[in-house]
TORTOR-848768 format. One record per residue (C-alpha): x, y negated, z negated; residue in three letters; residue number from 1. Coordinates in Angstrom, 3 decimals. Each point is the difference from the previous one (the first is absolute). Layout:
<sites>
site x: X	y: Y	z: Z	rest: ALA	nr: NUM
...
</sites>
This chain:
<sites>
site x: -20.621	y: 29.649	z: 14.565	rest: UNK	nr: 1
site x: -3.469	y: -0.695	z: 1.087	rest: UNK	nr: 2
site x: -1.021	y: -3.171	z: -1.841	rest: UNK	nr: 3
site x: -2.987	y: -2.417	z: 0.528	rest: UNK	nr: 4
site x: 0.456	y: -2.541	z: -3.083	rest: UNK	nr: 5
site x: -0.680	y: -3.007	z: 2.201	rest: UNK	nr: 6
site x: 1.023	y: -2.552	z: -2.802	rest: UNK	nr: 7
site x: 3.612	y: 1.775	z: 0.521	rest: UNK	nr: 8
site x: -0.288	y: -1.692	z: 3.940	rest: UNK	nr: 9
site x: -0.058	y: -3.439	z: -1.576	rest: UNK	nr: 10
site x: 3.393	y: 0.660	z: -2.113	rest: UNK	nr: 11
site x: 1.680	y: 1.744	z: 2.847	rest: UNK	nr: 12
site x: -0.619	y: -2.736	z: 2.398	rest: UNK	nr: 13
site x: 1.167	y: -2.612	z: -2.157	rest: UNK	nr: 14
site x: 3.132	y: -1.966	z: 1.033	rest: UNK	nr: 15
site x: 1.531	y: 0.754	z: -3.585	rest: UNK	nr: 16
site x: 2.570	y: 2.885	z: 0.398	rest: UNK	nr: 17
site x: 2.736	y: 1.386	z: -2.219	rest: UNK	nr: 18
site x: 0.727	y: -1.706	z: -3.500	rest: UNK	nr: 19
site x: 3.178	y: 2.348	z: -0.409	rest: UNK	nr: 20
site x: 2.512	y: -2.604	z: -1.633	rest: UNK	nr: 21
site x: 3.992	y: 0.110	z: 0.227	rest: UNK	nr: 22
site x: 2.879	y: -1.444	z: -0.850	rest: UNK	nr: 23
site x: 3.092	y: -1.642	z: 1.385	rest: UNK	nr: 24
site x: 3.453	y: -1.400	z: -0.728	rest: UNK	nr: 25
site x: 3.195	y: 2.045	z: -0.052	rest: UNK	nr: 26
site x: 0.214	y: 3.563	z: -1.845	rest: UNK	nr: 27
site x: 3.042	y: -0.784	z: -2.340	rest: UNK	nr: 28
site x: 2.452	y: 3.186	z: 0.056	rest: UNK	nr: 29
site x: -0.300	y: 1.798	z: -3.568	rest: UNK	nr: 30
site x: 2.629	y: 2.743	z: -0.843	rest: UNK	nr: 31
site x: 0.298	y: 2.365	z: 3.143	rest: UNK	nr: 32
site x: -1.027	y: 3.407	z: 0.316	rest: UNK	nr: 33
site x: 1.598	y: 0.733	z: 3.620	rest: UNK	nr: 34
site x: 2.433	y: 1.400	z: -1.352	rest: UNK	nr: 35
site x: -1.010	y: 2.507	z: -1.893	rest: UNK	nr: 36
site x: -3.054	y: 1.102	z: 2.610	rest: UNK	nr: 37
site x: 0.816	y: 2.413	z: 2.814	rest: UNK	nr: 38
site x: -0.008	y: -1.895	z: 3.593	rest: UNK	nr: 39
site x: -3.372	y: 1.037	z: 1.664	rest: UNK	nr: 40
site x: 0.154	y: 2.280	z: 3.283	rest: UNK	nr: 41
site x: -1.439	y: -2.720	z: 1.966	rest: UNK	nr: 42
site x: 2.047	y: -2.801	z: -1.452	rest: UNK	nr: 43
site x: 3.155	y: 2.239	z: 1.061	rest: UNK	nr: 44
site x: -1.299	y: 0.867	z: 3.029	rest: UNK	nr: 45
site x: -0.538	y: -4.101	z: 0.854	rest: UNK	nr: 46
site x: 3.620	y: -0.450	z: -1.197	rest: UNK	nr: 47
site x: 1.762	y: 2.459	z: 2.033	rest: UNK	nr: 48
site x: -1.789	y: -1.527	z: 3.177	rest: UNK	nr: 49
site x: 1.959	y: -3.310	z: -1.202	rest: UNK	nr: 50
site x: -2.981	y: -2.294	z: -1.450	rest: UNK	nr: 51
site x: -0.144	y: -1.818	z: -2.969	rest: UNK	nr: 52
site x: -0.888	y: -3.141	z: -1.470	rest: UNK	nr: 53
site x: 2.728	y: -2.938	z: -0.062	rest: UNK	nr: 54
site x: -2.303	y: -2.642	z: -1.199	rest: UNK	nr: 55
site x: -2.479	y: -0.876	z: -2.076	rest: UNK	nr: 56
site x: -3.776	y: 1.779	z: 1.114	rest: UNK	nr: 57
site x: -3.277	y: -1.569	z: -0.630	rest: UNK	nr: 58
site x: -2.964	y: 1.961	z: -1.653	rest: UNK	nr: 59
site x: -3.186	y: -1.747	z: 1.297	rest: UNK	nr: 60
site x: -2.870	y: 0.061	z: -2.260	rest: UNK	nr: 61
site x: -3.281	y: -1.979	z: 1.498	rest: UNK	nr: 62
site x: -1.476	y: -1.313	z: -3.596	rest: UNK	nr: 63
site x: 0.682	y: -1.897	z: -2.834	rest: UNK	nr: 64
site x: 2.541	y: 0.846	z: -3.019	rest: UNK	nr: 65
site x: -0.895	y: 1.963	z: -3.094	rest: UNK	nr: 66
site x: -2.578	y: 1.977	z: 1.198	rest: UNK	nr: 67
site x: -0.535	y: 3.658	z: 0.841	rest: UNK	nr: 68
site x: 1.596	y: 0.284	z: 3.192	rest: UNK	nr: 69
site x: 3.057	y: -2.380	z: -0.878	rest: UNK	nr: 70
site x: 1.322	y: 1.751	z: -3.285	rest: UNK	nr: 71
site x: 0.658	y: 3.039	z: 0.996	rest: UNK	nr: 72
site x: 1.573	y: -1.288	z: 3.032	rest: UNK	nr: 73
site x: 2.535	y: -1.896	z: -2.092	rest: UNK	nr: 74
site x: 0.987	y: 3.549	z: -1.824	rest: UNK	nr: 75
site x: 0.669	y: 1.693	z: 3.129	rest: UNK	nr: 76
site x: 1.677	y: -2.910	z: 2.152	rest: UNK	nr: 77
site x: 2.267	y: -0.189	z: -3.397	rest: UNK	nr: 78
site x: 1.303	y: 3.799	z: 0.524	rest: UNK	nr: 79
site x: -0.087	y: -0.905	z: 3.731	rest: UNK	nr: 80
site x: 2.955	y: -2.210	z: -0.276	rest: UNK	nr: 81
site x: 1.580	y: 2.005	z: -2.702	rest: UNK	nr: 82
site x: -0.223	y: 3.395	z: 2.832	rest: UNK	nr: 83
site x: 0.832	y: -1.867	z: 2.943	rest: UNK	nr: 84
site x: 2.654	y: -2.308	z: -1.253	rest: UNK	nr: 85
site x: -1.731	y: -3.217	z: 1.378	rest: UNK	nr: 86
site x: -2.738	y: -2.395	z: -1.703	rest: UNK	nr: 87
site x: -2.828	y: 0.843	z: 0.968	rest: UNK	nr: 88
site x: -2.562	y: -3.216	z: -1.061	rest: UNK	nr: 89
site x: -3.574	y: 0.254	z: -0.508	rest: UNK	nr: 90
site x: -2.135	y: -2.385	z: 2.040	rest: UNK	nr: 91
site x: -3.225	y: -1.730	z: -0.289	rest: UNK	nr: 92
site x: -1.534	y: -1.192	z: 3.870	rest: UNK	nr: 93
site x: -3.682	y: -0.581	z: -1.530	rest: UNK	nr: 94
site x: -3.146	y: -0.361	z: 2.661	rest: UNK	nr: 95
site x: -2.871	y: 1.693	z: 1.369	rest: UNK	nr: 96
site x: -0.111	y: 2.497	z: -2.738	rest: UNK	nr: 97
site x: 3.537	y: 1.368	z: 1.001	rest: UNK	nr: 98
site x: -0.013	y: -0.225	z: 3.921	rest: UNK	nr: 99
site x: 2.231	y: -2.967	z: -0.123	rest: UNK	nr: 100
site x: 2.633	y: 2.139	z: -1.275	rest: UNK	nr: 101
site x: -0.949	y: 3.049	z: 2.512	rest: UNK	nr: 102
site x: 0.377	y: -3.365	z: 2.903	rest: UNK	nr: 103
site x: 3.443	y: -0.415	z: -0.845	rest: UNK	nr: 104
site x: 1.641	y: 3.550	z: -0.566	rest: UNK	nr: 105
site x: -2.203	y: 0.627	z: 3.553	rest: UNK	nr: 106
site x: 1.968	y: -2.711	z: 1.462	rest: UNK	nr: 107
site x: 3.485	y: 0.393	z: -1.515	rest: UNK	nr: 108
site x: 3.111	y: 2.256	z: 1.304	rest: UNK	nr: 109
site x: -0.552	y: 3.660	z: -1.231	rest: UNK	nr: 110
site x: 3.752	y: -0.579	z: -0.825	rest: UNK	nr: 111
site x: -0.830	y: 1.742	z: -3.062	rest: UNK	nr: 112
site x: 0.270	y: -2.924	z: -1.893	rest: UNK	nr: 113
site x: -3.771	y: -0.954	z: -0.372	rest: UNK	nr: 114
site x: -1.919	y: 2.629	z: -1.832	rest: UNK	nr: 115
site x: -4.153	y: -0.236	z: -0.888	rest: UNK	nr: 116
site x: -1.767	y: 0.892	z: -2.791	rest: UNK	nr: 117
site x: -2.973	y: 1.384	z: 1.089	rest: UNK	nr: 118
site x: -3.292	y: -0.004	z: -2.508	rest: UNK	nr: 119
site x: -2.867	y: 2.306	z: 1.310	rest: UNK	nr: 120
site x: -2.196	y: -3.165	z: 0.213	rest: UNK	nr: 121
site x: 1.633	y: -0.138	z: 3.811	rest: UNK	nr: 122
site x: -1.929	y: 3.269	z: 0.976	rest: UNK	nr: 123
site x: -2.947	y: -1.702	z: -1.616	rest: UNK	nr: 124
site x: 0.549	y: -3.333	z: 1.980	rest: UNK	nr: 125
site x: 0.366	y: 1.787	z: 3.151	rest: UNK	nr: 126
site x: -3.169	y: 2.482	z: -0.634	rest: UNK	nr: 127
site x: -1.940	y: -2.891	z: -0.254	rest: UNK	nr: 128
site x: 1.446	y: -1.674	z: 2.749	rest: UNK	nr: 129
site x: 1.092	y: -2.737	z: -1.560	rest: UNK	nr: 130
site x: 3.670	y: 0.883	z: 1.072	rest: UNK	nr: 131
site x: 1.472	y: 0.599	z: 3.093	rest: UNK	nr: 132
site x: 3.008	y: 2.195	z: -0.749	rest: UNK	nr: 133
site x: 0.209	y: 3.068	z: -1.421	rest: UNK	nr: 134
site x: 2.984	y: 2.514	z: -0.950	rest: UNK	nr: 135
site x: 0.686	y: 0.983	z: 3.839	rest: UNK	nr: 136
site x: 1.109	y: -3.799	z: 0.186	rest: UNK	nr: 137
site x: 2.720	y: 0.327	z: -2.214	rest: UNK	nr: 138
site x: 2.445	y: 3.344	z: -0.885	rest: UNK	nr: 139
site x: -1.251	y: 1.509	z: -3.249	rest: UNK	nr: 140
site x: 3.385	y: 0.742	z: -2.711	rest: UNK	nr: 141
site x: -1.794	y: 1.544	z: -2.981	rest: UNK	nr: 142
site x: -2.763	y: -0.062	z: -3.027	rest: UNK	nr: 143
site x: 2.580	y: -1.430	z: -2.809	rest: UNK	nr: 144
site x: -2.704	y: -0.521	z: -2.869	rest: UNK	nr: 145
site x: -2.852	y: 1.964	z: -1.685	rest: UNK	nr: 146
site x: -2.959	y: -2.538	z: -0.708	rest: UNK	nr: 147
site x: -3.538	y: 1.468	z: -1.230	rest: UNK	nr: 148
site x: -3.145	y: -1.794	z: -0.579	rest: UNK	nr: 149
site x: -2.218	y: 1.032	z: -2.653	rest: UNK	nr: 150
site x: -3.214	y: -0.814	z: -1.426	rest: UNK	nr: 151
site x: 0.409	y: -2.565	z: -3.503	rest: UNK	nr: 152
site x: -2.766	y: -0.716	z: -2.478	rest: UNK	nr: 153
site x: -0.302	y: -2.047	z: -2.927	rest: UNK	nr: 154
site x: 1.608	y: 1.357	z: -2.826	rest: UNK	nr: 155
site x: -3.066	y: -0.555	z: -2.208	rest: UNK	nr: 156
site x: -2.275	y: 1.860	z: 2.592	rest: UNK	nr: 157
site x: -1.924	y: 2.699	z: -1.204	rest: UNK	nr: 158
site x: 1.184	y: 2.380	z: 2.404	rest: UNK	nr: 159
site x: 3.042	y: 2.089	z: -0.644	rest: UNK	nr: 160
site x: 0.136	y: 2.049	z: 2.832	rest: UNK	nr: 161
site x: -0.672	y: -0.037	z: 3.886	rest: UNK	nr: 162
site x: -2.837	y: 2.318	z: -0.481	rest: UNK	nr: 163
site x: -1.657	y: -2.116	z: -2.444	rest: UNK	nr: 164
site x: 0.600	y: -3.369	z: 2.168	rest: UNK	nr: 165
site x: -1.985	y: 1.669	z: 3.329	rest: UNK	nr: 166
site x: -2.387	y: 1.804	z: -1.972	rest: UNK	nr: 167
site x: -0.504	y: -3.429	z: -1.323	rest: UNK	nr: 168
site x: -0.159	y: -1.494	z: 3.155	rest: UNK	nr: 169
site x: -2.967	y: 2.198	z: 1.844	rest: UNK	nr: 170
site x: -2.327	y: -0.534	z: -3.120	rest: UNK	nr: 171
site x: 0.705	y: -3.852	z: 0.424	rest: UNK	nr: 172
site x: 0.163	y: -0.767	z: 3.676	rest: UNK	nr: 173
site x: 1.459	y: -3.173	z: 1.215	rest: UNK	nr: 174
site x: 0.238	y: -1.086	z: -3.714	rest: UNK	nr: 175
site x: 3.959	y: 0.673	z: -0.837	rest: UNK	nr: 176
site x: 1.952	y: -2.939	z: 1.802	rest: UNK	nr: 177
site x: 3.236	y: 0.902	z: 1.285	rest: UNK	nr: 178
site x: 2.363	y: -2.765	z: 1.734	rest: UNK	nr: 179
site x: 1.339	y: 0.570	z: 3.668	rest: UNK	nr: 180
site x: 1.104	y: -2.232	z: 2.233	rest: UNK	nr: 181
site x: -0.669	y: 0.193	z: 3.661	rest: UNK	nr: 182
site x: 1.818	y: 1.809	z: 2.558	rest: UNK	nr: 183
site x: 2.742	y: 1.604	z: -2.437	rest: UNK	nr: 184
site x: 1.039	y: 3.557	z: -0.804	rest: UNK	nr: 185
site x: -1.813	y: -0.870	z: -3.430	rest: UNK	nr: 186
site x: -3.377	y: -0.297	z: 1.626	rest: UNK	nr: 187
site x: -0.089	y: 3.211	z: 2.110	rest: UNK	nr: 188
site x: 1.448	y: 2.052	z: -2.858	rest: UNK	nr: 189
site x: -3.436	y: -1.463	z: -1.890	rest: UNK	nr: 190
site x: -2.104	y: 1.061	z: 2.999	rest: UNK	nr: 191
site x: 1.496	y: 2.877	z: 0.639	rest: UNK	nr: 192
site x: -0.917	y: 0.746	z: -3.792	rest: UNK	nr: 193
site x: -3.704	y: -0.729	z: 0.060	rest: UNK	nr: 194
site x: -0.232	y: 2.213	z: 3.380	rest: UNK	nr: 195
site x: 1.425	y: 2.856	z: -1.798	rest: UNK	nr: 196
site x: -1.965	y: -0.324	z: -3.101	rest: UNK	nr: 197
site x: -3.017	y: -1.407	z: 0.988	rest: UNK	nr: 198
site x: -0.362	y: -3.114	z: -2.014	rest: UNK	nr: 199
site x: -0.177	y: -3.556	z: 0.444	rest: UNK	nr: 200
site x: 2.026	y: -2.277	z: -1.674	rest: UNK	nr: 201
site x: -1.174	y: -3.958	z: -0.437	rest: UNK	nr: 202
site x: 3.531	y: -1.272	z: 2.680	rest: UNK	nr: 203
site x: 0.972	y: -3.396	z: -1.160	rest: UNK	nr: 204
site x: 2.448	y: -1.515	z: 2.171	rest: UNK	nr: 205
site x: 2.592	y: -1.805	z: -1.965	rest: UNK	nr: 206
site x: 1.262	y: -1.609	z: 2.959	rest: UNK	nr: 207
site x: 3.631	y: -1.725	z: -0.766	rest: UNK	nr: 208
site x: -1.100	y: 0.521	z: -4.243	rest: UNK	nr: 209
site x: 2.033	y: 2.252	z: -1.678	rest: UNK	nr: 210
site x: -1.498	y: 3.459	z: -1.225	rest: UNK	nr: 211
site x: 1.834	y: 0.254	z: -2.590	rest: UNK	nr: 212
site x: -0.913	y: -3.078	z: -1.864	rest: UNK	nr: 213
site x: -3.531	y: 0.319	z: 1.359	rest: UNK	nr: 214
site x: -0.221	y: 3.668	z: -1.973	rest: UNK	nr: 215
site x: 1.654	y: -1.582	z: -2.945	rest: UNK	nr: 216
site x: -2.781	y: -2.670	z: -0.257	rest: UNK	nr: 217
site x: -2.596	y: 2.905	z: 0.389	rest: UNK	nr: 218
site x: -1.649	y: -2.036	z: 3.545	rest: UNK	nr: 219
site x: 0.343	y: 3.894	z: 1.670	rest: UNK	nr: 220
site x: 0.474	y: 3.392	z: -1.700	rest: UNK	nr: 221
site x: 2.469	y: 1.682	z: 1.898	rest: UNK	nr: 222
site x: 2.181	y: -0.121	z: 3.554	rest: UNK	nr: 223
site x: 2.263	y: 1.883	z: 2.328	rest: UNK	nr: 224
site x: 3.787	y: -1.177	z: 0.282	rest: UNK	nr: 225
site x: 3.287	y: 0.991	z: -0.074	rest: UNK	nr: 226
site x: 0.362	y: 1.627	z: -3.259	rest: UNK	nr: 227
site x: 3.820	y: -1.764	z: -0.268	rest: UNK	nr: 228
site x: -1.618	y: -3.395	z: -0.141	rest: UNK	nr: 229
site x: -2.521	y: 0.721	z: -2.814	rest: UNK	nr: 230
site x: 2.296	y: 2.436	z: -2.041	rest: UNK	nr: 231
site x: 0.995	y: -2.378	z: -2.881	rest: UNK	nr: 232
site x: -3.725	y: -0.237	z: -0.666	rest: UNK	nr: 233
site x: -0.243	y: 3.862	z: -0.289	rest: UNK	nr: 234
site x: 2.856	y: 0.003	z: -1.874	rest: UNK	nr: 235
site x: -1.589	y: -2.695	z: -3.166	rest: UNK	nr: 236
site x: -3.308	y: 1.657	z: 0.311	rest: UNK	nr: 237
site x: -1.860	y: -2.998	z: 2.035	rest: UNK	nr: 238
site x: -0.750	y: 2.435	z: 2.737	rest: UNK	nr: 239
site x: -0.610	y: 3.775	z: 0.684	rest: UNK	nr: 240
site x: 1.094	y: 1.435	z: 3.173	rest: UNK	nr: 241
site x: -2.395	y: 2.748	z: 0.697	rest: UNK	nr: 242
site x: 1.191	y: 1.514	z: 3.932	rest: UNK	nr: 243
site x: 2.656	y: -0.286	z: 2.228	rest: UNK	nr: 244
site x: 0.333	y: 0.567	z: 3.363	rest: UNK	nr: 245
site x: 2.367	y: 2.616	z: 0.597	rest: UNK	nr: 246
site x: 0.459	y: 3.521	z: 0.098	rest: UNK	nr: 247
site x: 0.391	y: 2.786	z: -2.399	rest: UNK	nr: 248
site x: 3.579	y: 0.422	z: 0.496	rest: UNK	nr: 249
site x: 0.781	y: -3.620	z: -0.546	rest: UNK	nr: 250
site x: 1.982	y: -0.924	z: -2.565	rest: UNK	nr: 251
site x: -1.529	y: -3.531	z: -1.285	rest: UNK	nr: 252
site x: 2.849	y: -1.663	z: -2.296	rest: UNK	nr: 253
site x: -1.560	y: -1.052	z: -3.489	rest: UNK	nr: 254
site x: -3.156	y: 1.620	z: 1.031	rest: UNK	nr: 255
site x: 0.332	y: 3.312	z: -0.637	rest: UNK	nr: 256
site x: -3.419	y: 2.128	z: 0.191	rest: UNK	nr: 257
site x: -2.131	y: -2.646	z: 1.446	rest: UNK	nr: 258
site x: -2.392	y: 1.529	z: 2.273	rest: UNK	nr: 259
site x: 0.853	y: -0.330	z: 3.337	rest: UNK	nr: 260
site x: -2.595	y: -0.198	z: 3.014	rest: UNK	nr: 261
site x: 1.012	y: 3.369	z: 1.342	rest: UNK	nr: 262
site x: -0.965	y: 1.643	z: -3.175	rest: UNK	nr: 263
site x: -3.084	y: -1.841	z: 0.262	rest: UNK	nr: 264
site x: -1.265	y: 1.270	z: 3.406	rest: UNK	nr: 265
site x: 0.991	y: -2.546	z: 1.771	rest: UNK	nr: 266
site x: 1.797	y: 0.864	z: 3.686	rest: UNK	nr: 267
site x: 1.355	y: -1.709	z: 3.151	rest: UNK	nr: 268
site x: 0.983	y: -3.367	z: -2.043	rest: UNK	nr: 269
site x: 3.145	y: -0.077	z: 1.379	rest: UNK	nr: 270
site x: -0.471	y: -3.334	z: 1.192	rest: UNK	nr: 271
site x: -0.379	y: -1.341	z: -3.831	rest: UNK	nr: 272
site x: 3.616	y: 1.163	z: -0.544	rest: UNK	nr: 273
site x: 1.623	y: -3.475	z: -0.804	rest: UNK	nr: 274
site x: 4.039	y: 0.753	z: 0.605	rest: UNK	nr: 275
site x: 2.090	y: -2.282	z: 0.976	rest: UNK	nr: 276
site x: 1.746	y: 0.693	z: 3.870	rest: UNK	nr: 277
site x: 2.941	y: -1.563	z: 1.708	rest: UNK	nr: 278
site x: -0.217	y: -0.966	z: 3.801	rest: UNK	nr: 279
site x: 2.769	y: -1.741	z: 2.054	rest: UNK	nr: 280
site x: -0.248	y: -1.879	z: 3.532	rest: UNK	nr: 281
site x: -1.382	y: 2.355	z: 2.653	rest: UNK	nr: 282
site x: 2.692	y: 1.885	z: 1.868	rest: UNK	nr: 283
site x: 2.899	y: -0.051	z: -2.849	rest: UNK	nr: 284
site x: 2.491	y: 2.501	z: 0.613	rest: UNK	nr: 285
site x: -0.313	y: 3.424	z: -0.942	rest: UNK	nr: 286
site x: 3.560	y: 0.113	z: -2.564	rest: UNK	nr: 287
site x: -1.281	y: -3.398	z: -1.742	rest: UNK	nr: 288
site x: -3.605	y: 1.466	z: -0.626	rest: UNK	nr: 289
site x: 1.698	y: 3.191	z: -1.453	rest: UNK	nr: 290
site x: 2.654	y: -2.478	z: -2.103	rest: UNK	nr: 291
site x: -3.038	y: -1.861	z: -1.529	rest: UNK	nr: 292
site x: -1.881	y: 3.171	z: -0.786	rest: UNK	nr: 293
site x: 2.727	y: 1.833	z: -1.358	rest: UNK	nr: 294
site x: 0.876	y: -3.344	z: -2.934	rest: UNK	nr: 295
site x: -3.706	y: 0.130	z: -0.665	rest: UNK	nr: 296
site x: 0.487	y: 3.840	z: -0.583	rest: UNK	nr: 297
site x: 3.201	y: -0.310	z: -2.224	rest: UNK	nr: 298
site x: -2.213	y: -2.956	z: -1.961	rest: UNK	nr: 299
site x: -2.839	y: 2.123	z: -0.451	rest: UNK	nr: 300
site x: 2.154	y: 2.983	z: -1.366	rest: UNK	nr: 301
site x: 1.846	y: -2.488	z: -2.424	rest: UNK	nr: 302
site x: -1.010	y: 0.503	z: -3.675	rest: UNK	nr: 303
site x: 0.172	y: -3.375	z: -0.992	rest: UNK	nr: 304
site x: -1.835	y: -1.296	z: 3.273	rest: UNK	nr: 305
site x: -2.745	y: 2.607	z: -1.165	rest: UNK	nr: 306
site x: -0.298	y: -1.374	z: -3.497	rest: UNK	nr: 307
site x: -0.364	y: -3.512	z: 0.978	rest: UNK	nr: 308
site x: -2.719	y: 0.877	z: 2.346	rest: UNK	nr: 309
site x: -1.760	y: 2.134	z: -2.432	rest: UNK	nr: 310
site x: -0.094	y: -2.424	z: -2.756	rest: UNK	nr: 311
site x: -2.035	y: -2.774	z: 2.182	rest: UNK	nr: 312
site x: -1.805	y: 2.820	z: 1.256	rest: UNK	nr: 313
site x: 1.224	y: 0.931	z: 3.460	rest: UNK	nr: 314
site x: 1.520	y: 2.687	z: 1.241	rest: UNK	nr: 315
site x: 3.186	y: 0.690	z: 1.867	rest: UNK	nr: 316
site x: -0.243	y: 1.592	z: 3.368	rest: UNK	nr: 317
site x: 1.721	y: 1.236	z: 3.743	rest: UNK	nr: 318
site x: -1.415	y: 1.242	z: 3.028	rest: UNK	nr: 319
site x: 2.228	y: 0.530	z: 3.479	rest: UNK	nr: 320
site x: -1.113	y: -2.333	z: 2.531	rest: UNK	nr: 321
site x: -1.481	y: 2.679	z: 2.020	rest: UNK	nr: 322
site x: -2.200	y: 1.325	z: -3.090	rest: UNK	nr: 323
site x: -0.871	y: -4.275	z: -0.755	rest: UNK	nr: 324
site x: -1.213	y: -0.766	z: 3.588	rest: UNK	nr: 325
site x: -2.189	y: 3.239	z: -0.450	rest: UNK	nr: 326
site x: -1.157	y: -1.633	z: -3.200	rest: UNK	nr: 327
site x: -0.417	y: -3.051	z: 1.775	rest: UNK	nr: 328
site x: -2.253	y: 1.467	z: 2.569	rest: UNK	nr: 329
site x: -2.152	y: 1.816	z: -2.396	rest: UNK	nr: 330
site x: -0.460	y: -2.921	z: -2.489	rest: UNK	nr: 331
site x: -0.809	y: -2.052	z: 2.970	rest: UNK	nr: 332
site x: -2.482	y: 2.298	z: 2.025	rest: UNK	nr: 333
site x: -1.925	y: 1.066	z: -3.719	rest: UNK	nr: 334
site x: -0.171	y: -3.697	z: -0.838	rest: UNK	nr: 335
site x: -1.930	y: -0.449	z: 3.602	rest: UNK	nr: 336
site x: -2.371	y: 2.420	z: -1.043	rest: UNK	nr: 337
site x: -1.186	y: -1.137	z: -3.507	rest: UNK	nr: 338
site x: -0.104	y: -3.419	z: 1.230	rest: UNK	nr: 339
site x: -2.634	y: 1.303	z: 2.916	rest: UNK	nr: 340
site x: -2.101	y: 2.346	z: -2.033	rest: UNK	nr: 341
site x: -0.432	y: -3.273	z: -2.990	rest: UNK	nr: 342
site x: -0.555	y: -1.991	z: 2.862	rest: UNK	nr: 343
site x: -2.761	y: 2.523	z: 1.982	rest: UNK	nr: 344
</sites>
């Protein structure tokens, strides 16, 4: 993407990266479903090399409980334990916008015992150079959760539709306000929205505020986010979610025929994909990778695992490791090059 909004520099470069929230305390057990799921290919094949877990494993999130990135967590770490027969505990290392969390699983034993859940905002961080590690310092397990972000209005907005909202937006330049906040996966999903369409939007940066409230008490008319975290409000009317970003052959829980950016034109916004990954310590053994990947794969093909996902508005998911590092690499280098065209 060939960009040169200048104001964008100003966000980019400021200090203020990743507001994805999470959660921690221990997943309590509910009723298991390992027995009555098949046993994964690569959770046998782990098994018959001799590894498995004897003790309890910690699932590293690097912010704060309740939000976004911590709730879903807490579902899956849940049919974790049930799967591998250990408790597997959710927790919060908060700091540095998660990189106190990627510190410690870099520095622990990749005894597969320490696992990481890894937000996109760490492709971000390191695009921007504002982090020093990437996925090639750590071994990549698997994408575990669907996340989308999508484009929310208020609910007493005149605009109905995401047609209506741009064409709005190009006969009122710089007019519509629309909250970001700097350096996140929020912001360049906003940019990469006025490059494609040609407007400009009026970028108020809410800073710590939350956009929520700040749409609820009408101070901006719209914002990007993780559709999960403003689905209640879509749900009692306060809000309209007009766009997602995802692709035609997504299946969006709860959200059934909302447009989606591919069927809007869009292309090459990989990089606004917000799953959820797992990485462990850098050079953890082959049959523990495949073990950790193969209970993510019998949680992801679990009904019930599925249902609870779907009603917050997630998605359950599994990738090999070989098919998640590729991931990894892509999100990575296409994150690199939207941050240097809004930057240039």
């Amino acid at each position: 993407m060939k960009r040169r909004m200048k104001a964008a520099l100003a966000f980019l470069m400021t200090l203020v990266l990743l507001t994805g929230c999470s959660g921690g305390a221990s997943s309590a057990n509910s009723e298991s479903t390992a027995s009555e799921a098949p046993q994964s290919s690569s959770t046998a094949q782990a098994e018959a090399t001799g590894w498995k877990p004897e003790k309890d494993v910690t699932f590293i999130v690097g912010f704060d409980a309740g939000g976004t990135a911590d709730i879903p967590a807490r579902v899956v770490a849940k049919y974790m334990s049930d799967y591998s027969g250990v408790n597997v505990t959710v927790a919060n290392i908060v700091g540095a916008s998660g990189q106190v969390a990627a510190r410690q699983v870099m520095e622990a034993e990749p005894d597969g015992y320490t696992l990481l859940h890894v937000p996109v905002g760490y492709y971000l961080q390191a695009a921007l150079g504002n982090a020093d590690f990437t996925y090639e310092d750590f071994t990549p397990v698997t994408m575990w959760c669907d996340s989308w972000v999508g484009l929310a209005i208020s609910g007493d907005s005149p605009y109905n539709t995401y047609e209506e909202f741009i064409a709005a937006a190009k006969e009122n330049p710089g007019e519509i306000r629309i909250g970001t906040v700097a350096g996140t996966l929020p912001q360049l999903a906003l940019l990469a929205l006025e490059k494609k369409e040609g407007v400009e939007f009026n970028k108020v940066d809410l800073g710590s505020n939350n956009k929520a409230t700040e749409l609820l008490g009408g101070r901006i008319d719209g914002y990007i986010d993780t559709i999960a975290s403003y689905s209640q409000y879509v749900d009692s009317g306060d809000f309209k979610c007009l766009m997602a970003f995802a692709y035609d052959d997504t299946e969006l829980p709860g959200y059934e025929g909302l447009p989606t950016a591919e069927s809007l034109g869009y292309t090459d916004f990989d990089y606004l994909m917000q799953s959820f990954g797992m990485w462990m310590p850098a050079d953890a053994p082959e049959e523990i990778v495949d073990y950790w990947a193969g209970i993510i794969e019998q949680c992801a093909n679990d009904p019930k695992c599925q249902e609870e996902l779907n009603a917050l508005g997630y998605g359950a998911r599994a990738d090999t490791p070989e098919e998640y590092t590729e991931i990894c690499k892509n999100t990575l280098e296409g994150t690199k090059v939207a941050v240097a065209d809004i930057v240039g």
